[in-house]
N, C-alpha and C positions, 0 to 999 in steps of 0.2 A: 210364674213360679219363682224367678230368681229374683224380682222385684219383691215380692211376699216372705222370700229367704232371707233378704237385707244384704243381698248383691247391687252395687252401684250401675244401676243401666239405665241409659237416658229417657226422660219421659215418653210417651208412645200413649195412642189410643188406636184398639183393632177396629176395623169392619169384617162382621161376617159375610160372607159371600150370599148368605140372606139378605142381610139390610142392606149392600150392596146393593142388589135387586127391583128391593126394598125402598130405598131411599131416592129422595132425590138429591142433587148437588149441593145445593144451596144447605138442605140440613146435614150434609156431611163436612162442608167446609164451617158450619158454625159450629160443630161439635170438636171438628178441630183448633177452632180458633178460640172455644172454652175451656178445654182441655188443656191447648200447650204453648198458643199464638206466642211461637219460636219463627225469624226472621228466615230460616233456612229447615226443610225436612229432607228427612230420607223417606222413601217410599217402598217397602219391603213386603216380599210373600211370607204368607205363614198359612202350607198346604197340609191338610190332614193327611197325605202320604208321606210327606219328606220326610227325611230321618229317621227311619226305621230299622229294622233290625236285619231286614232284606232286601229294602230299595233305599236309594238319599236324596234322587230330586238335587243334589249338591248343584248349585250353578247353572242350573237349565232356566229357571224362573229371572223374571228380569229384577233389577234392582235399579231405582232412579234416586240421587243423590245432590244433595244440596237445592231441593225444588222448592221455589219462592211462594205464596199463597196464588199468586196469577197462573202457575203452570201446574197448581195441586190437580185439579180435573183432569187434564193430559196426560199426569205421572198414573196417579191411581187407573186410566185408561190402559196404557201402555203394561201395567204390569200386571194386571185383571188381562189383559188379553195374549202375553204370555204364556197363559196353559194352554194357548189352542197351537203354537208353533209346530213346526213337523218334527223338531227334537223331541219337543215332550210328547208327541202321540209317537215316534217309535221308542220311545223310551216305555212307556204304555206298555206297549203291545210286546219289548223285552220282554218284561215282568207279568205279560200275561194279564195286565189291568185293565179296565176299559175305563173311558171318560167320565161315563157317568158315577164312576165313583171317588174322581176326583175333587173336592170341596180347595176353591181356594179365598184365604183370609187377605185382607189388606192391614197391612201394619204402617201406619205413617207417625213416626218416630224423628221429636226431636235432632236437627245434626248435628252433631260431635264434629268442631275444628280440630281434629287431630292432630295431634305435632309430632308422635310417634305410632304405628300400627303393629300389631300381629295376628300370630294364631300362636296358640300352645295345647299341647297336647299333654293329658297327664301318664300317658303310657306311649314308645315308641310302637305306629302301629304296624310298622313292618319288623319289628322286634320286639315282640312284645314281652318274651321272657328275660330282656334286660333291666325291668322294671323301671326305667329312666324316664324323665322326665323331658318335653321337646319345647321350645319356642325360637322362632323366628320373625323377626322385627325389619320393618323401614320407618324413614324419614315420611311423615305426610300421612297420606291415605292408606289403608289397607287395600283398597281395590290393585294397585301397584304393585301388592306382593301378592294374592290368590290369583291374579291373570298371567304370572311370570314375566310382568315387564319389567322387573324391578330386581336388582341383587340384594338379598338380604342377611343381615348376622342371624348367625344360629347360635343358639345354646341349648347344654345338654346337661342337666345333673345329673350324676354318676356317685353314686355312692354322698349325697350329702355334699359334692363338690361342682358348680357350673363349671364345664369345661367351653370356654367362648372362638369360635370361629368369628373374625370381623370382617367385612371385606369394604371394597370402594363401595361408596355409595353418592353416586354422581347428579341420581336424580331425584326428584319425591314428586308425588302426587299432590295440588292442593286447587283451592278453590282461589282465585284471583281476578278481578277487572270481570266479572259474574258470570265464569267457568270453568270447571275443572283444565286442568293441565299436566304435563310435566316441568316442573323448571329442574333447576342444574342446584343443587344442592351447593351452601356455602362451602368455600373450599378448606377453612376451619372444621369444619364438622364430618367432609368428606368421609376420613377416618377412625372416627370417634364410634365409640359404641352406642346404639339408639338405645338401650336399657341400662340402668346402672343397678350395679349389687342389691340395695335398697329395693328397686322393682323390680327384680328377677325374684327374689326372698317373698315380696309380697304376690305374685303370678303363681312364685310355689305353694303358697298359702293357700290362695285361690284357687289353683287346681285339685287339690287335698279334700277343698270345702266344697267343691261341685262335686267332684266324687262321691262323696259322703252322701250328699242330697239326691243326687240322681242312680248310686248305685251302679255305678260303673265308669271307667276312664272318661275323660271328656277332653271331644275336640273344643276349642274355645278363640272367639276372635275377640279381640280385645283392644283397646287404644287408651293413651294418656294425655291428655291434657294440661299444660301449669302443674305436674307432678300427682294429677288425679287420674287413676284408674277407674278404667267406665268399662263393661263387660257386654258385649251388645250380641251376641251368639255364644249357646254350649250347648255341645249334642254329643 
């Protein structure tokens, strides 16, 4: 839907948890390799329960990131067998669900070198009668700031103004020598704000625009690349 919108998100082909089933490997790795044959993917769920209006599934599903074509079968393995964890069955059984009504999709999506990460929010959700607007950014990967390993700047518009909290930022998350890591952030940039005016203005835009189309606040993960905004989550 947000590709069809003319939202920038990185190319992606799904498996349904059918063809899944369905398929064998060999025709999943060549539908991927017609579709997007990208040097690096990410490997991502997309559960007909998540994000709903009562339950989120937020973070329980695995997510495998920067996977070469040699370890595509192990990632899609690894995160296909994610809904059977003993999180997501008492998470289930919270909400009163059972398994068999759990459908999950495979998304292997293009990766995004990120140079900057966030989420933004277009409404504060623990305030939400302050009508403001939320983003929070690091250096690198996003994974880095949704795990809390990472300090990140906030910003908050407030009446048509960002008001910028900045703090250290000593580490980032990146891909290097064919691993994710943390290194030690330049000591130049320490300091410096991971968003400028310019992409804060255009996140405000962008959250405005998902609103509109989806019909209510959205959470949003997002990253920037060489000064291009890529929108890769909005619920």
């Amino acid at each position: 839907k947000l590709k069809e919108a003319g939202f920038p998100v990185p190319d992606f082909v799904v498996f349904t948890e059918q063809e899944l089933t369905t398929l064998d490997m060999v025709t999943i790795l060549k539908r991927i390799d017609n579709e997007l044959n990208a040097d690096y993917y990410a490997v991502r769920s997309s559960a007909n329960l998540e994000d709903g209006a009562v339950q989120s599934f937020a973070g329980i599903f695995q997510t495998e990131l920067y996977v070469d074509v040699a370890h595509l079968p192990a990632a899609i393995q690894q995160v296909r067998d994610s809904k059977k964890t003993a999180t997501v069955q008492a998470y289930l059984k919270q909400n009163n669900l059972n398994q068999d009504q759990l459908q999950l999709a495979i998304v292997v999506q293009e990766m995004v070198p990120a140079e900057v990460s966030g989420v933004a929010f277009g409404i504060d959700p623990a305030k939400p009668y302050r009508k403001s607007k939320l983003v929070s950014a690091v250096f690198g990967l996003g994974e880095g700031l949704v795990s809390g390993h990472l300090n990140a700047d906030h910003f908050e518009m407030r009446d048509d103004i960002w008001q910028k909290t900045i703090v250290d930022k000593e580490q980032e998350l990146i891909h290097q020598n064919g691993k994710l890591g943390y290194v030690e952030v330049a000591k130049e940039k320490q300091n410096l704000a991971t968003l400028s005016d310019e992409q804060l203005d255009e996140l405000r835009q962008t959250l405005t625009q998902l609103e509109a189309l989806y019909k209510a606040p959205q959470d949003v993960e997002f990253c920037y690349v060489h000064n291009q905004l890529f929108v890769l989550q909005s619920r």
